[in-house]
C-alpha positions in Angstrom: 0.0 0.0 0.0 3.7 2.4 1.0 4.3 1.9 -2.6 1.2 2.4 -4.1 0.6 5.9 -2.3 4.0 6.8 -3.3 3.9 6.1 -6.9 0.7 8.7 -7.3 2.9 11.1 -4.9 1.0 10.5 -1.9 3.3 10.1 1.4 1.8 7.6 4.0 2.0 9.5 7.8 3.7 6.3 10.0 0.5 6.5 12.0 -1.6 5.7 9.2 0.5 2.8 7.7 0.4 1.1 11.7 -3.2 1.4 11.6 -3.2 -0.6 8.2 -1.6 -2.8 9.2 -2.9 -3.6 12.7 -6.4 -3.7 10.8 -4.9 -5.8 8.1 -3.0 -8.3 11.1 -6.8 -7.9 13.2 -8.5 -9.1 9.7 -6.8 -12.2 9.2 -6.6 -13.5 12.7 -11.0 -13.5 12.8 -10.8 -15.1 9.2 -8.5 -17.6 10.7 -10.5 -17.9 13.6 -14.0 -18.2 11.6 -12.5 -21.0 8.9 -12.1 -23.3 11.7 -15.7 -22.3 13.2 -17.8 -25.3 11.5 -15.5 -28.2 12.5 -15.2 -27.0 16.2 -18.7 -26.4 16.0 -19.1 -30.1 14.9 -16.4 -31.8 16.9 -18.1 -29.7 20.1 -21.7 -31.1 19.5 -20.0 -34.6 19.3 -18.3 -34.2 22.4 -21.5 -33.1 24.2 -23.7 -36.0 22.7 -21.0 -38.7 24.0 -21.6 -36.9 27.2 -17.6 -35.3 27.5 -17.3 -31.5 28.8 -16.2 -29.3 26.5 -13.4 -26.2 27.0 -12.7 -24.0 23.8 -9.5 -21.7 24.2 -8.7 -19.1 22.0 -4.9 -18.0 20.8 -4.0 -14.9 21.0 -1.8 -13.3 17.8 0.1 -10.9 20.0 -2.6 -8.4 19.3 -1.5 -6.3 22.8 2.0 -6.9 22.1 1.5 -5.0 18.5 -0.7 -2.1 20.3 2.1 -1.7 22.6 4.5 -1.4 19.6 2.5 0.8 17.8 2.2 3.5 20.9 5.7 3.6 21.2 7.0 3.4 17.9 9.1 6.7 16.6 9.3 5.6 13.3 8.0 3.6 10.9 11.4 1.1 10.9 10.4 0.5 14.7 7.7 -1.9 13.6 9.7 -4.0 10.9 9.1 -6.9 13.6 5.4 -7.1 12.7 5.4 -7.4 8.7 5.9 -10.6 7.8 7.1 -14.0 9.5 10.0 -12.9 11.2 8.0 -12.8 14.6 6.3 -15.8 13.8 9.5 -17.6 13.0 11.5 -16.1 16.0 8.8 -17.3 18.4 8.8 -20.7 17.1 12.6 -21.3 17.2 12.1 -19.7 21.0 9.6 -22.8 22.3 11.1 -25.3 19.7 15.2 -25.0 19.6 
């Protein structure tokens, strides 16, 4: 989107491009989360009918961590961390060495 704005001679403010892409990070984690809706949904009612008790827990994406990022940020630079799968990779090779 950067690139776009720039190529008509637009400059993105760094606020603006932190609140794309929080929305953008915000978007995918509910379409992750609704995809796996109908299974659980399924696998839940099966659990009840064989008379188990169910517990649902929900993951977190590091939504807070991100806000946190974003109110301190000074430039745009400061939130390289959160484009791509660099966090995502660092945080696996953290819990699984």
């Amino acid at each position: 989107a950067k690139d776009e704005l720039e190529q008509i001679g637009m400059k993105p403010k760094v606020g603006l491009m932190s609140q794309f892409w929080g929305t953008h990070q915000r978007f995918f984690k509910q379409l992750c989360m609704s995809i796996k809706v109908p299974e659980l949904v399924k696998r839940t009612k099966q659990a009840l009918a064989d008379g188990h008790t169910v517990v649902i827990g929900l993951q977190s994406t590091g939504e807070a961590r991100l806000a946190e990022a974003v109110r301190t940020a000074e430039s745009e630079e400061d939130l390289e961390d959160f484009r791509g799968l660099r966090a995502l990779l660092e945080a696996l090779l953290d819990r699984f060495p």
